[in-house]
C-alpha positions as semicolon CSV with decimal commas, in nm:
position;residue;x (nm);y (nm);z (nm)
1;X;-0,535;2,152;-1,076
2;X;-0,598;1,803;-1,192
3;X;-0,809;1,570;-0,911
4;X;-0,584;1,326;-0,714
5;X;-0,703;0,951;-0,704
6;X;-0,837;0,811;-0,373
7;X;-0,776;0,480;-0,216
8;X;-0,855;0,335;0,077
9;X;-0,816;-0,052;0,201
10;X;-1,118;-0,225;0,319
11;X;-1,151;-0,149;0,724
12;X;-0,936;0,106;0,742
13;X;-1,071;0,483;0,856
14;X;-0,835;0,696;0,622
15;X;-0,782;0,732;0,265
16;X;-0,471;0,791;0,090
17;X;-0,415;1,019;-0,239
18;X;-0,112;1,036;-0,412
19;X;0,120;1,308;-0,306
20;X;0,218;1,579;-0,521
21;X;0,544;1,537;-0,467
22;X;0,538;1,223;-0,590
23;X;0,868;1,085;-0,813
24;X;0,978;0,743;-1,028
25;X;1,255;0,678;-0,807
26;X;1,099;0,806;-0,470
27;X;0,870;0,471;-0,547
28;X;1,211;0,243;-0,656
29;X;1,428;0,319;-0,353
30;X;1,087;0,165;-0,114
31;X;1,034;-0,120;-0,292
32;X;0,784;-0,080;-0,585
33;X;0,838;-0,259;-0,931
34;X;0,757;-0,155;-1,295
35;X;0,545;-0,400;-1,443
36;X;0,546;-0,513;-1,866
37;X;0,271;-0,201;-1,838
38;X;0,494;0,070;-1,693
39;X;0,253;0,090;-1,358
40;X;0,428;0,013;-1,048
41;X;0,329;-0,220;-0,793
42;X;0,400;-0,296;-0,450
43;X;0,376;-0,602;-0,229
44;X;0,481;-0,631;0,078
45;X;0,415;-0,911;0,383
46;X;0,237;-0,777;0,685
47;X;0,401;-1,040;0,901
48;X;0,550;-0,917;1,225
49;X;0,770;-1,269;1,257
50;X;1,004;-1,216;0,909
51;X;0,900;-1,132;0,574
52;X;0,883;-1,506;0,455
53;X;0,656;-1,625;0,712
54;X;0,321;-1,660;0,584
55;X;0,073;-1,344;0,626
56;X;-0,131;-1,095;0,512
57;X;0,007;-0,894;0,240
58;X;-0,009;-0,520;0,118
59;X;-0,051;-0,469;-0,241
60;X;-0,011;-0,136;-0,388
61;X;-0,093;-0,018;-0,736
62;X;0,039;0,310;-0,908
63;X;-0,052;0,402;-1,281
64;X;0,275;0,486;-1,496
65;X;0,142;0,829;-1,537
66;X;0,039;0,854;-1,162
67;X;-0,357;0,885;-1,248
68;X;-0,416;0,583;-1,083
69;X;-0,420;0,394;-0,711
70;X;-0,517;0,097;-0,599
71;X;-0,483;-0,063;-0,223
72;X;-0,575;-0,343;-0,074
73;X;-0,473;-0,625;0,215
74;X;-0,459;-0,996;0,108
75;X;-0,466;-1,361;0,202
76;X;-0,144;-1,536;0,207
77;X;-0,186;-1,616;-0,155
78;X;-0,261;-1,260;-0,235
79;X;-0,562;-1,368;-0,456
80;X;-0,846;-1,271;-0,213
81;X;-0,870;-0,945;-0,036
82;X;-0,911;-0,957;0,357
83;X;-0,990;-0,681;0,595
84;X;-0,728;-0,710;0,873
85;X;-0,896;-0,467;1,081
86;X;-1,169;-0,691;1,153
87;X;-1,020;-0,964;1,437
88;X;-0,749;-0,867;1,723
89;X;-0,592;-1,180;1,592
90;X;-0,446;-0,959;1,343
91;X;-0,354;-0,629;1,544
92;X;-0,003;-0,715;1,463
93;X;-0,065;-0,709;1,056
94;X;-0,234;-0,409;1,145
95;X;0,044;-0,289;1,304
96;X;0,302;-0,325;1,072
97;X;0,025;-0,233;0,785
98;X;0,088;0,144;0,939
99;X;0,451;0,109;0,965
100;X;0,452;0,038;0,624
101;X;0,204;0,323;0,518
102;X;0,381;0,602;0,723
103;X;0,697;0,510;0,577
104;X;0,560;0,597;0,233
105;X;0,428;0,927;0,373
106;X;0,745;0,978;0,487
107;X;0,891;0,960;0,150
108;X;0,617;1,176;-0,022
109;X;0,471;0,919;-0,218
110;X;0,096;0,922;-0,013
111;X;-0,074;1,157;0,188
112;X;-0,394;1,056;0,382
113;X;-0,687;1,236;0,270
114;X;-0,820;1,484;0,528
């Protein structure tokens, strides 16, 4: 049994893994995109207001042959990585940072690492 990759985004308690479950167009129908590469990314605004206000973002990372993850919260520009845990200013990107995580447990794409 081949070792799942870990990820976890800076100020957050729980890790993720990539479920075993995982398929190509499980990670399509939420939203991720094939780069030139073949990996797939996600990003996603953690605004509660609309998703073209300007907010913290979610970026997600996914090898093409599902060796690799990579998470992490951003600025608005998506070029530095924040941790939105830190100030209650930003409960509400922390809020929707979890809806957006537990909908991709849903769909058997992560599981948090126990």
């Amino acid at each position: 049994m081949a070792i799942k990759p870990v990820a976890k985004v800076t100020g957050d308690s729980v890790s993720y893994k990539l479920s075993a479950g995982i398929k190509r167009y499980a990670l399509m129908d939420v939203g991720f995109q094939e780069t030139r590469a073949g990996n797939f990314q996600y990003d996603r605004s953690l605004s509660t207001e609309g998703p073209y206000s300007p907010s913290f973002r979610l970026k997600i990372t996914i090898a093409k042959d599902f060796s690799g993850l990579q998470m992490t919260t951003t600025d608005v520009s998506g070029l530095r990585a924040v941790n939105i845990f830190q100030k209650k200013e930003t409960q509400g990107a922390v809020e929707q940072y979890h809806f957006l995580i537990d909908n991709l447990i849903e769909r058997d794409i992560l599981e948090p690492v126990k």
